[in-house]
KOLMIBA-858713 format. One record per residue (C-alpha): y, x, z. Coordinates in steps of 0.02 Angstrom, whole numbers, padded with zeros to 5 digits, always signed. Example, Ala and Ser with C-alpha at 12.3 -4.5 7.8 and 13.67 -1.06 7.14 Angstrom:
2
-00225+00615+00390;-00053+00684+00357;
This chain:
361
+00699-00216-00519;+00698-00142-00347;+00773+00055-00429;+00933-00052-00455;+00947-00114-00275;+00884+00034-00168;+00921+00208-00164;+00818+00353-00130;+00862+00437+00063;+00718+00543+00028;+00853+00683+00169;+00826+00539+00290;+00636+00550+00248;+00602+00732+00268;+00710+00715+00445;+00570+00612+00497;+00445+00729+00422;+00503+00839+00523;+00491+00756+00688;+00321+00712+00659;+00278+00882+00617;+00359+00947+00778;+00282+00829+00884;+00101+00909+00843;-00058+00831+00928;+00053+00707+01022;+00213+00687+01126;+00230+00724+01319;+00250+00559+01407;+00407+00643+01470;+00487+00624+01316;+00420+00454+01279;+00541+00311+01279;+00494+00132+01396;+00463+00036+01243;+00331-00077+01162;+00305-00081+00968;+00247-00246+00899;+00184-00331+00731;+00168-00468+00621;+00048-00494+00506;+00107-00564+00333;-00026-00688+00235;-00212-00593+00274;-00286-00533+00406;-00274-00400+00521;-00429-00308+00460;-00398-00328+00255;-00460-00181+00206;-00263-00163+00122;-00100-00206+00187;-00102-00272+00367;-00242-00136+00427;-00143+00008+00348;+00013-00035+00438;-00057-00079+00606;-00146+00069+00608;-00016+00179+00604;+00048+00076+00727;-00098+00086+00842;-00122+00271+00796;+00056+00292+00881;+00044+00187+01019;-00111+00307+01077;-00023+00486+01040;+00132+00416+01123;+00078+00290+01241;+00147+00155+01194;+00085-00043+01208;+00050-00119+01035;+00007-00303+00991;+00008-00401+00834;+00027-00585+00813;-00033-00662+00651;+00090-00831+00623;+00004-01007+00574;+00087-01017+00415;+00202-00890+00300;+00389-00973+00294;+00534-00905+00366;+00519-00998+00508;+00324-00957+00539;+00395-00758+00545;+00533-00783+00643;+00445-00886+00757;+00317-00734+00795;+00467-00593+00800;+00535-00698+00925;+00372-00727+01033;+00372-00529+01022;+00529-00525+01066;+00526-00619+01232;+00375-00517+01264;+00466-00358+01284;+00432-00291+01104;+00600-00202+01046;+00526-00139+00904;+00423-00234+00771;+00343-00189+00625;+00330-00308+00470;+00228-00292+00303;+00292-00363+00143;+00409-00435+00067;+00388-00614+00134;+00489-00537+00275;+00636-00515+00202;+00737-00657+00251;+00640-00685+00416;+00713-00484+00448;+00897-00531+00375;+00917-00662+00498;+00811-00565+00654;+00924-00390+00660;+01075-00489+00702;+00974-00632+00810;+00911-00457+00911;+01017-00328+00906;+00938-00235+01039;+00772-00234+00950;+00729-00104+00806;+00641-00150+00633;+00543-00101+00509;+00526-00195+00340;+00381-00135+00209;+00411-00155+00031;+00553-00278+00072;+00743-00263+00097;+00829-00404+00213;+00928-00547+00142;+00973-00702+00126;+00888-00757-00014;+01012-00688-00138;+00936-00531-00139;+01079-00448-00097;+01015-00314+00015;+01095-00290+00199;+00996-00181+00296;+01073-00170+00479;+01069-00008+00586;+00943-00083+00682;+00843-00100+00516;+00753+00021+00398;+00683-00045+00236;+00527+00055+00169;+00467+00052-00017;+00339+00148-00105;+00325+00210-00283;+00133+00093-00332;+00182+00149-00504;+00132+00292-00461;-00010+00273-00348;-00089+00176-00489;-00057+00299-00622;-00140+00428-00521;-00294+00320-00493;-00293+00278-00667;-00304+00443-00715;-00442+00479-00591;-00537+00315-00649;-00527+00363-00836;-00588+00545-00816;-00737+00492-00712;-00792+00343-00820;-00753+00422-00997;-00785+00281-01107;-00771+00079-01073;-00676-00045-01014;-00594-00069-00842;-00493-00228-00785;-00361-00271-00665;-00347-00417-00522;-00192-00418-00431;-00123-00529-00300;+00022-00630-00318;+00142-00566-00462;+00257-00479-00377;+00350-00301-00392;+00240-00221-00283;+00080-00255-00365;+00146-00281-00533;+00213-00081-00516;+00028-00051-00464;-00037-00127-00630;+00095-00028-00761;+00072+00124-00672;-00131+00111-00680;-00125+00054-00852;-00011+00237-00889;-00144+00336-00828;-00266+00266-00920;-00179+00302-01082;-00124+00465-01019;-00307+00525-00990;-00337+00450-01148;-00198+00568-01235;-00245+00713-01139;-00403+00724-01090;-00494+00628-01233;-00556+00491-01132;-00587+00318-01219;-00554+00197-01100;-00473+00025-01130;-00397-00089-01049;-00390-00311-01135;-00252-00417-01096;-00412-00557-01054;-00437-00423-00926;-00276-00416-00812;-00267-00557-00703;-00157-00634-00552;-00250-00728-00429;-00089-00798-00349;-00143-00755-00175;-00196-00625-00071;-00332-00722+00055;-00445-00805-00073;-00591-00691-00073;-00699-00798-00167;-00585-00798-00302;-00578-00638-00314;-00777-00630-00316;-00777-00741-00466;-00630-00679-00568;-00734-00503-00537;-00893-00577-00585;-00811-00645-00764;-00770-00465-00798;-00917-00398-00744;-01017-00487-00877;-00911-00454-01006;-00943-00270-01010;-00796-00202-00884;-00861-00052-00784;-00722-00057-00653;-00588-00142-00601;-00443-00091-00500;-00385-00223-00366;-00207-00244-00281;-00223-00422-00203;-00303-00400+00007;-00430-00525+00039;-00447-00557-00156;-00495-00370-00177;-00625-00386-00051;-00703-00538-00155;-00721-00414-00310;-00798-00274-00196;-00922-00390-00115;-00972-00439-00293;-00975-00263-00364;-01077-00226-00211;-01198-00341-00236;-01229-00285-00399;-01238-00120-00368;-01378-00160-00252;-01468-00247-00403;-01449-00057-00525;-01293-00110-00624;-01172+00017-00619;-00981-00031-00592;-00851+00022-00520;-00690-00024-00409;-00512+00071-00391;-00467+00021-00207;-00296-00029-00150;-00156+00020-00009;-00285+00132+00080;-00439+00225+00062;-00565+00078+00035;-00716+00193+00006;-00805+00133+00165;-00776-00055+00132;-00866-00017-00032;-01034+00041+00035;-01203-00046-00005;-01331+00058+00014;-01339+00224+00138;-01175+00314+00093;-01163+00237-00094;-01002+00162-00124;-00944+00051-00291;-00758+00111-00250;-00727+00284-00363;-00564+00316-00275;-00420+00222-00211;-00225+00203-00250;-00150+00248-00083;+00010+00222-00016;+00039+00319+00159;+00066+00120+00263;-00009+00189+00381;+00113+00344+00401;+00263+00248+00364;+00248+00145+00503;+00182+00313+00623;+00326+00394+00566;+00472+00271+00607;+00392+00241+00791;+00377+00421+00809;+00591+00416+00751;+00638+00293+00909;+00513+00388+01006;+00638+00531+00974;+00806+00433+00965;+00811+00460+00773;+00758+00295+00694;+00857+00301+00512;+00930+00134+00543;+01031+00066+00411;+00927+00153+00280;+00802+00131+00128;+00672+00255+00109;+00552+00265-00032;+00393+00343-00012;+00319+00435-00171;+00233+00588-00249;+00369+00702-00202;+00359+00668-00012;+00178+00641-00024;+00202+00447+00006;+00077+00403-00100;-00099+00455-00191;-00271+00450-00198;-00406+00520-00053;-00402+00684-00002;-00604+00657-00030;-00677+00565-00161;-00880+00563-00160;-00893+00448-00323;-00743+00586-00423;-00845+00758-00470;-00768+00929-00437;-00689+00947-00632;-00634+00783-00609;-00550+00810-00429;-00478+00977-00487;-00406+00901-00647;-00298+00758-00529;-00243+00904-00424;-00154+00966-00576;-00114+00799-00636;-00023+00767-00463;+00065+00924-00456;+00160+00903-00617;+00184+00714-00567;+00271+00779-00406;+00369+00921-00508;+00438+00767-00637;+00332+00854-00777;+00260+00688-00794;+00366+00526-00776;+00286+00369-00751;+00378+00189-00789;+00397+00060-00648;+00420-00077-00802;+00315-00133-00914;+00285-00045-01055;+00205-00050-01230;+00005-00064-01153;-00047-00237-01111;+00086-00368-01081;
């Protein structure tokens, strides 16, 4: 859906690359610009374990290398009005740049980047409009997307050659491109470590589920618990506060000798997944870089070139997405193997789908 509305600036992308790489171990506060950098939170919390943290930390992570003030607001509700509410208490505050995460945003931003036109923004996995999804992203506005497909194939790779043999299941959030790109792309892996690695793992159609929200942890406890006792040895989870239901229940299970497994979401969730000493249930996570999206676009003001007006997708060829850099719960063959895996993903020796395919439907 979203390949036919966005293109790929992945020039305007490496220009930012570069300024980050210039800038080193942090800017001189000569060179930083009088501004404050601001965000609102979308449906969870600040400290998800997933999509809010990732984002405000790169937030926060720039706001101490350049000096900058931060603050987030979290809104009472998640309408249009709830977001533009909090843009505009930002706003008033001083913040002239503001950082929003998902795609609930998208109209909120539409109608914000003409409302303050002296104010920078930056929309994650959305693209401003007014609800016709035709996409109008203002100079004043860059619109960042990441390729989950392939995040989740990677993973799925990683999960299959690790586990061998069984099942593994799948909880997302609400059903939307995002997470439904993070589902066809794990599912690919599987079957492509299945192909060509001889793993046997499988994946039922009883076993890939949408929650329909992305706060109800005890839902996401239970839907992991009805897998869990049905024989699935992991289960990858794209769905915030619901994922941290199924790791609390794989946790506590874990604690009890049963061994499974989950494939964390949006960032490295290995430390969310410990239960005992240094033993985590999470095998590895499907990254996306949030967290260095949003460094690297306050970093661009910071140095007077925010890509305004442009779309920038974030995937294996930029390094925009992936799995940990360390993985305790992957052995060395295993680790080595995804190495290899990713480099031919990033050289287009392997293509992965962002539709559906023939798998599980």
């Amino acid at each position: 859906m979203f390949n036919k509305r966005i293109s790929v600036l992945l020039v305007g992308l490496l220009m930012v690359g570069l300024v980050v790489a210039g800038c080193g171990g942090g800017a001189s506060t000569e060179n930083t610009a009088a501004f404050k950098v601001g965000m609102v939170t979308d449906a969870g919390t600040i400290d998800d374990k997933s999509f809010n943290q990732g984002t405000w930390e790169g937030v926060v992570k720039a706001g101490e290398d350049f000096g900058l003030e931060t603050k987030y607001l979290k809104p009472n509700g998640t309408t249009e009005a709830d977001y533009i509410k909090e843009i505009g208490n930002l706003y008033d505050a001083g913040y002239r740049m503001i950082v929003t995460p998902g795609y609930k945003f998208e109209t909120a931003i539409f109608q914000a980047q003409d409302k303050y036109s002296d104010a920078k923004f930056v929309l994650i996995d959305g693209t401003p409009h007014n609800g016709d999804y035709n996409s109008v992203v203002k100079d004043n506005t860059v619109s960042i997307f990441f390729a989950e497909h392939e995040s989740g194939f990677v993973a799925g790779v990683a999960a299959a050659l690790q586990l061998q043999e069984g099942q593994v299941g799948f909880i997302g959030g609400m059903e939307i491109p995002a997470v439904q790109k993070y589902n066809w792309g794990f599912q690919q892996g599987i079957q492509y470590a299945n192909d060509n690695f001889d793993t046997k793992v499988a994946m039922q159609a009883e076993n890939v589920v949408y929650q329909g929200s992305f706060d109800n942890v005890a839902a996401g406890q239970q839907l992991a618990a009805q897998m869990y006792d049905k024989g699935v040895k992991a289960i990858f989870t794209a769905a915030g506060g619901v994922g941290v239901g199924a790791i609390n229940e794989a946790k506590s299970r874990a604690k009890t000798g049963q061994e499974v497994w989950i494939i964390g979401v949006d960032v490295d969730q290995f430390t969310e997944g410990i239960y005992e000493g240094d033993k985590s249930i999470i095998i590895t996570s499907a990254m996306k870089r949030i967290d260095q999206a949003a460094y690297d676009m306050v970093n661009a003001e910071k140095e007077g070139s925010f890509p305004g007006g442009e779309t920038l997708v974030f995937d294996s060829t930029n390094n925009g997405i992936g799995i940990p850099v360390q993985n305790p719960n992957l052995s060395d063959d295993v680790q080595k193997q995804i190495t290899d895996v990713f480099k031919d993903l990033q050289a287009g020796k392997i293509t992965v789908s962002d539709e559906q395919g023939d798998l599980i439907k």
